[in-house]
MARZA-633506 format. One record per residue: residue in one letter; x, y, z of N, C-alpha, C in turn. Coordinates in steps of 0.02 Angstrom, whole numbers, padded with zeros to 5 digits, always signed. Layout:
# MARZA-633506
aXYZXYZXYZ...
END
This chain:
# MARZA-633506
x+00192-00682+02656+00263-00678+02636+00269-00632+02576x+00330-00576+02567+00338-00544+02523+00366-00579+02450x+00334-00574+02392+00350-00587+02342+00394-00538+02296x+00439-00576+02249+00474-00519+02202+00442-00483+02157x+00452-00445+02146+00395-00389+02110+00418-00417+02023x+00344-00423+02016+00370-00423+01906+00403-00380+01890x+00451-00422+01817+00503-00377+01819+00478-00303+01765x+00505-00257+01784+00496-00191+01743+00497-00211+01671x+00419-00191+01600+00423-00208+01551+00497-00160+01511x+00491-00186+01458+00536-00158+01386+00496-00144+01336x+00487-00074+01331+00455-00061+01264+00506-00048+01212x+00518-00093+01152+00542-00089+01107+00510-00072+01035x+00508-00009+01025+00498+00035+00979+00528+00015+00912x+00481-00022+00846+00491-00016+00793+00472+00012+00750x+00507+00054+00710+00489+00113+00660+00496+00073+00591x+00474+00032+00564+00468+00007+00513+00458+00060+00441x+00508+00079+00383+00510+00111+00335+00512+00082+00276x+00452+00090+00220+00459+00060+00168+00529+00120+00127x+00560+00072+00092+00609+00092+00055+00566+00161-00005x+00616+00193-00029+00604+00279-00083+00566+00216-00154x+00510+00253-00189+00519+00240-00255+00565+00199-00295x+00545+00171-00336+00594+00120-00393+00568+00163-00453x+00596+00183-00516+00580+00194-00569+00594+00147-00605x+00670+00125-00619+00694+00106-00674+00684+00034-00679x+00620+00008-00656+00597-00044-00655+00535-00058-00730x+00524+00002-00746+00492+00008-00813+00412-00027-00794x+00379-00034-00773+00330-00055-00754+00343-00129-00727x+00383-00162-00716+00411-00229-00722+00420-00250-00644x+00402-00310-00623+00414-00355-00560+00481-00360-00541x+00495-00331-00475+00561-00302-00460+00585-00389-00406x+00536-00367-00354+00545-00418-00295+00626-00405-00272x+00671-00461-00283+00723-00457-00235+00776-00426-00274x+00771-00415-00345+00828-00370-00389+00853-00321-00370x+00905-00318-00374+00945-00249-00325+00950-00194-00386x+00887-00165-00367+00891-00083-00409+00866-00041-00375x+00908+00012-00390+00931+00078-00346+00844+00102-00352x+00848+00166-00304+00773+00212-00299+00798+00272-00286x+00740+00311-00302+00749+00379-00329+00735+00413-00243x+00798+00463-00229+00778+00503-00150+00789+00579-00167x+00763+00596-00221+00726+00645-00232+00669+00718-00192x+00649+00672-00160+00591+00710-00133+00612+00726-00041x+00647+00795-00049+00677+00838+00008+00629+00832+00046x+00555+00865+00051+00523+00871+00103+00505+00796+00128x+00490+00771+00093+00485+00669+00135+00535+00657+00190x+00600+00693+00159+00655+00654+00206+00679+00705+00269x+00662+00774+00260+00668+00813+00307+00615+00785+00363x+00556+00786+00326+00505+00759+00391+00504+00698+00436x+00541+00649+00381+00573+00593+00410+00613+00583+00460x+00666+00635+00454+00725+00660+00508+00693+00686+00553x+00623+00731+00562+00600+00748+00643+00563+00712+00643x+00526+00672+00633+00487+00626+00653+00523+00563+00682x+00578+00541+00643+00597+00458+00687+00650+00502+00724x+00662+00462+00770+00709+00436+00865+00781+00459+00812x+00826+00486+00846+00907+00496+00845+00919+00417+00872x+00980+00427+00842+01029+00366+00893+00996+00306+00893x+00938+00269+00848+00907+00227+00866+00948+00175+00835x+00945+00102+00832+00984+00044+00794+00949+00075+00730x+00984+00052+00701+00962+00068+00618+00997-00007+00584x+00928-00037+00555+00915-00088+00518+00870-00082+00440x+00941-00117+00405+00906-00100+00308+00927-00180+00301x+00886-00196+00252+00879-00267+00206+00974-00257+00177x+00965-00281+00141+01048-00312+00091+01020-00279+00036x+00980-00252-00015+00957-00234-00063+00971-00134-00049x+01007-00123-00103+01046-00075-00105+00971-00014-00101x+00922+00006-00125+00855+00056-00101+00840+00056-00037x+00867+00011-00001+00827+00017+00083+00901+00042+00111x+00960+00027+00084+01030+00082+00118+01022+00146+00077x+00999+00166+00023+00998+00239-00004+00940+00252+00028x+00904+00236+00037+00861+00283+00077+00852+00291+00166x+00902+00244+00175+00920+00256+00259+00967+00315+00253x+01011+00309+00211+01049+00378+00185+01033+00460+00185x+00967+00454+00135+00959+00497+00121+00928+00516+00199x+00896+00488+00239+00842+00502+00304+00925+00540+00347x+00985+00493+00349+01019+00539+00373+01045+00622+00324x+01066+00610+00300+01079+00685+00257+01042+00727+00279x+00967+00708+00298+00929+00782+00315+00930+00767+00384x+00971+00758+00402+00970+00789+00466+00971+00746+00551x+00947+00679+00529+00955+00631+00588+01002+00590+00592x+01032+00589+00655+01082+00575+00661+01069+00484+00699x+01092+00439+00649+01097+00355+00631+01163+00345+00638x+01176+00294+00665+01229+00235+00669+01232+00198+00596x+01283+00184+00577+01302+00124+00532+01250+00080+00532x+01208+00067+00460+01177+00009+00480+01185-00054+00475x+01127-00091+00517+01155-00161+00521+01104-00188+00446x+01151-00235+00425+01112-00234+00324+01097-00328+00360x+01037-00332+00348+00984-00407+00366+00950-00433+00312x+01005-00486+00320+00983-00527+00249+00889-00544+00274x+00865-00549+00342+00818-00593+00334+00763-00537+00305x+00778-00482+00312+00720-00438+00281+00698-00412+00209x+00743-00433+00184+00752-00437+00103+00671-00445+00067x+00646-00409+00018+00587-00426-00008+00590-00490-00042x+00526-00518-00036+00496-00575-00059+00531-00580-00145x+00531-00660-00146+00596-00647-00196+00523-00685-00252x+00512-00652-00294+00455-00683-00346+00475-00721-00385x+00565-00754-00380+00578-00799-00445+00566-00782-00515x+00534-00835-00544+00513-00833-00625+00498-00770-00652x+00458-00741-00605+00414-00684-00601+00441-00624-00626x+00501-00623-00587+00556-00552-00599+00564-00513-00663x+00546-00467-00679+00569-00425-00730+00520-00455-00795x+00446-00498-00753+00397-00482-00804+00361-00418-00796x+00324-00398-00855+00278-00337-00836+00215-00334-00799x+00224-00297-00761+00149-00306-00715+00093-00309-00757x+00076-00282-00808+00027-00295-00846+00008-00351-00874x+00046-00381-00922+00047-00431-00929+00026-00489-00876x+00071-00486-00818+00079-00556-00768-00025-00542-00722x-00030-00467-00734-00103-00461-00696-00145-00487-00759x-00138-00502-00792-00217-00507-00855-00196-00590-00834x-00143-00617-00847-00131-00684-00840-00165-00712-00766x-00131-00659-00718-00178-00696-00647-00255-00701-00636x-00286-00657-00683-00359-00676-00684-00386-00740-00687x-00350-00797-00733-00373-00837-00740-00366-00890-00673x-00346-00871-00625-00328-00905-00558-00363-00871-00494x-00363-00892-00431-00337-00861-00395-00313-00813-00361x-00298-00735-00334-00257-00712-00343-00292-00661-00272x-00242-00618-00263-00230-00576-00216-00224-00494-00219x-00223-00437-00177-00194-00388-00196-00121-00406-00202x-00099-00431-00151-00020-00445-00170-00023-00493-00236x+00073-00481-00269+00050-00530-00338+00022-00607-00326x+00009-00627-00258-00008-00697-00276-00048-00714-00206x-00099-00763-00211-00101-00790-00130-00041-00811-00096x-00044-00780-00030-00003-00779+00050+00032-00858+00026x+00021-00912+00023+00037-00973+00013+00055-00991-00041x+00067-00975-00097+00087-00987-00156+00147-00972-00177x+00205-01005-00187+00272-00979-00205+00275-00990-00278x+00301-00929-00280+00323-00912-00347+00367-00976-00385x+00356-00965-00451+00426-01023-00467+00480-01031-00453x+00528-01045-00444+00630-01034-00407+00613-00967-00369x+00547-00962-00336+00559-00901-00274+00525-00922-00220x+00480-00881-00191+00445-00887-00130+00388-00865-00119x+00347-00892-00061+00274-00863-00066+00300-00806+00001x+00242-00787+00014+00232-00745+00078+00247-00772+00145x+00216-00818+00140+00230-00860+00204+00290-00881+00222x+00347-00885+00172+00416-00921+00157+00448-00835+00180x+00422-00773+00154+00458-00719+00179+00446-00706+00281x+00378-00738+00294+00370-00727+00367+00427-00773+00401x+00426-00826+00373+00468-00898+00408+00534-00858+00426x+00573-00832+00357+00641-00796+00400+00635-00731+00433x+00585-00679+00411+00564-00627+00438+00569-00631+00515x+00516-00659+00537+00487-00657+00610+00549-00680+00659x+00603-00735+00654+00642-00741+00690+00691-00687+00714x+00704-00647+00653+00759-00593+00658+00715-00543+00692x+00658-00522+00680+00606-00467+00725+00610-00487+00789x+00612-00548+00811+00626-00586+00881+00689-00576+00912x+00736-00577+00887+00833-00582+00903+00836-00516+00908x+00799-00468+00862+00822-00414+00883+00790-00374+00943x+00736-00391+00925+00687-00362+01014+00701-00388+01074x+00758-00459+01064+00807-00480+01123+00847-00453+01131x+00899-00434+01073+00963-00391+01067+00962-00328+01105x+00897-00301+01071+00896-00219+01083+00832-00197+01139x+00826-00227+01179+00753-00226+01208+00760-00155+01262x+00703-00122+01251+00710-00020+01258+00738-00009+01231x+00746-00039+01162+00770+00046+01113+00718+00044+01060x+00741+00097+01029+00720+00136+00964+00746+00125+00895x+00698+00056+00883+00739+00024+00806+00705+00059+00724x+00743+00084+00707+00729+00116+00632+00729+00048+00582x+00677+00022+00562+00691-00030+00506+00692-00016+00442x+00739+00020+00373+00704+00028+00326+00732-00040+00275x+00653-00057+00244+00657-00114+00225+00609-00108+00159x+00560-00152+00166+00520-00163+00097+00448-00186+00116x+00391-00163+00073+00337-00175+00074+00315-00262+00105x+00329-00306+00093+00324-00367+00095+00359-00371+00163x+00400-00366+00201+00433-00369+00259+00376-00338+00299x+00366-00271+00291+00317-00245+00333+00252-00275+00344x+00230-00290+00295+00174-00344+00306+00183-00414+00368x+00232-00428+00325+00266-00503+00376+00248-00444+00454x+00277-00411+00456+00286-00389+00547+00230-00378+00561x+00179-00365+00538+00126-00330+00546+00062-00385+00561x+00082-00442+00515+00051-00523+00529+00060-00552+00607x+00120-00533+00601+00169-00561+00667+00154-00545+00731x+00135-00480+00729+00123-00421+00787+00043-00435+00801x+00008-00454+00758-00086-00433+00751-00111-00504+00757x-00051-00565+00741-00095-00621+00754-00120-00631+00687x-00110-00624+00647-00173-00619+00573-00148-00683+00542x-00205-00697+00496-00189-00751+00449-00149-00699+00403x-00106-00739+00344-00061-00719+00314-00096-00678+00248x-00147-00715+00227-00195-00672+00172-00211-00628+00187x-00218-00633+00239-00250-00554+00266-00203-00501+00278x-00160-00526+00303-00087-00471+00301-00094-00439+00237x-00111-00479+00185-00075-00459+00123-00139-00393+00104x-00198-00360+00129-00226-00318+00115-00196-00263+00167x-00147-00259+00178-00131-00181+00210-00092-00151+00145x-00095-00067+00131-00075-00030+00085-00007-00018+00121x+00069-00007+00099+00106+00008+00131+00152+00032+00077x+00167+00106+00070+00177+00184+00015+00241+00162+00025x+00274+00210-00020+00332+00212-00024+00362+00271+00034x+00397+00274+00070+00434+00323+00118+00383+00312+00166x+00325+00268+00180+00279+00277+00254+00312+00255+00307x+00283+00263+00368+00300+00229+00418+00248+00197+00451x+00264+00147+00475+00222+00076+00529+00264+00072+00598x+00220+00112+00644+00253+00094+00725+00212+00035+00759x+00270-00014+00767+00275-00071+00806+00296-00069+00866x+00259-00079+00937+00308-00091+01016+00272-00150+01030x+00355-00173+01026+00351-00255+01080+00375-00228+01155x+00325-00253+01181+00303-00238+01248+00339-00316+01281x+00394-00320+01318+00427-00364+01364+00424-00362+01436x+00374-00408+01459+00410-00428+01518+00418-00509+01582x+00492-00516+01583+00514-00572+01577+00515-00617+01493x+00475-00671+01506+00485-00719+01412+00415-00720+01401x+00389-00654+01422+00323-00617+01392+00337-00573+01353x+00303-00569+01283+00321-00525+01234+00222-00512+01201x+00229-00452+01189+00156-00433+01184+00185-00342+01121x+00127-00350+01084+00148-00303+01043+00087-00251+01030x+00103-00197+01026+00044-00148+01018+00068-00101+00971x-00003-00087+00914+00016-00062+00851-00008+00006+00865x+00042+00051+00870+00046+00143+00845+00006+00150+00798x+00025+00159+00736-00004+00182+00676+00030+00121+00605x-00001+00129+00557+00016+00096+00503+00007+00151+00433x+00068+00128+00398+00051+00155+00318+00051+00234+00321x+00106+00287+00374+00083+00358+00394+00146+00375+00339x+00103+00417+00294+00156+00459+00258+00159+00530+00291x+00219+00551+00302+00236+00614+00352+00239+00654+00320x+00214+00678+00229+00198+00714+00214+00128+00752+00220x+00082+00711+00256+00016+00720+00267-00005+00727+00317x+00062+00752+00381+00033+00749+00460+00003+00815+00454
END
């Protein structure tokens, strides 16, 4: 007897973008503080514009550096939709932490514990969050949208800590371990969730590619 054929997959293409530089952070623990970044650097964003998809969904956090620099990627030249601004992608919010000096808060973490990221994967900050608390809302919205948009070409520009979360999410990894990937300012991380039927399977492109260095 003839059977129905499986259904045709969906490769849904995520272009994950860490947000431009912060300066005016003075050496100091930014996390979820809404301060602007510097889009300065023409050749980053020209290369940016031929390198990512036209017309793709375009997704930025609520934190005003991940919409200036979806900005600036259009100005030179690629042509984006309005984006959709996602609270769930917002960087890891460090609480107490905020607007201490990295110097300082690193001589202090010696005496503990500690991570390349500021803290172990499991450890929440005081009145903030650990890592694991950024995957919890992370990963659902990476889900809704690879339902929403399944075959297309999603531009995410977001934040170091988000990218990680996807990258945990996608690889299967324990969460500490997420936290040793390097992820630059203006790089890109290609993500495809591979669909078919309420099979979802993900295969990693490249990670951490600054397109100044192709």
């Amino acid at each position: 007897m003839p059977t129905d054929a499986p259904p045709e997959p969906h490769v849904t293409r995520w272009w994950w973008i860490r947000h431009a530089p912060v300066r005016v952070n003075n050496g100091r623990i930014y996390g979820q503080m809404d301060l602007p970044c510097e889009t300065d650097d023409a050749d980053a964003y020209r290369l940016l514009a031929e390198m990512l998809p036209a017309d793709s969904v375009l997704l930025t956090s609520t934190l005003q550096r991940t919409t200036q620099t979806a900005d600036a990627i259009r100005a030179a030249g690629l042509a984006l939709p309005d984006a959709i601004r996602e609270p769930a992608f917002v960087e890891q919010s460090f609480g107490d932490w905020q607007g201490l000096a990295r110097g300082d808060f690193t001589t202090e973490m010696r005496t503990r514990e500690a991570s390349y990221w500021l803290a172990p994967a499991y450890e929440r900050a005081p009145n903030g969050e650990s890592f694991t608390d950024l995957m919890a809302r992370a990963v659902p919205a990476i889900n809704r949208y690879c339902g929403a948009h399944a075959g297309r070409d999603i531009v995410a520009v977001t934040h170091g800590g988000t990218i990680r979360a996807a990258l945990c999410y996608a690889l299967s990894l324990d969460p500490e371990s997420a936290l040793q990937f390097s992820i630059a300012n203006l790089s890109v991380t290609r993500l495809d969730c591979i669909q078919s039927g309420d099979s979802r399977q993900w295969r990693v492109g490249f990670v951490n590619l600054d397109p100044t260095r192709l």
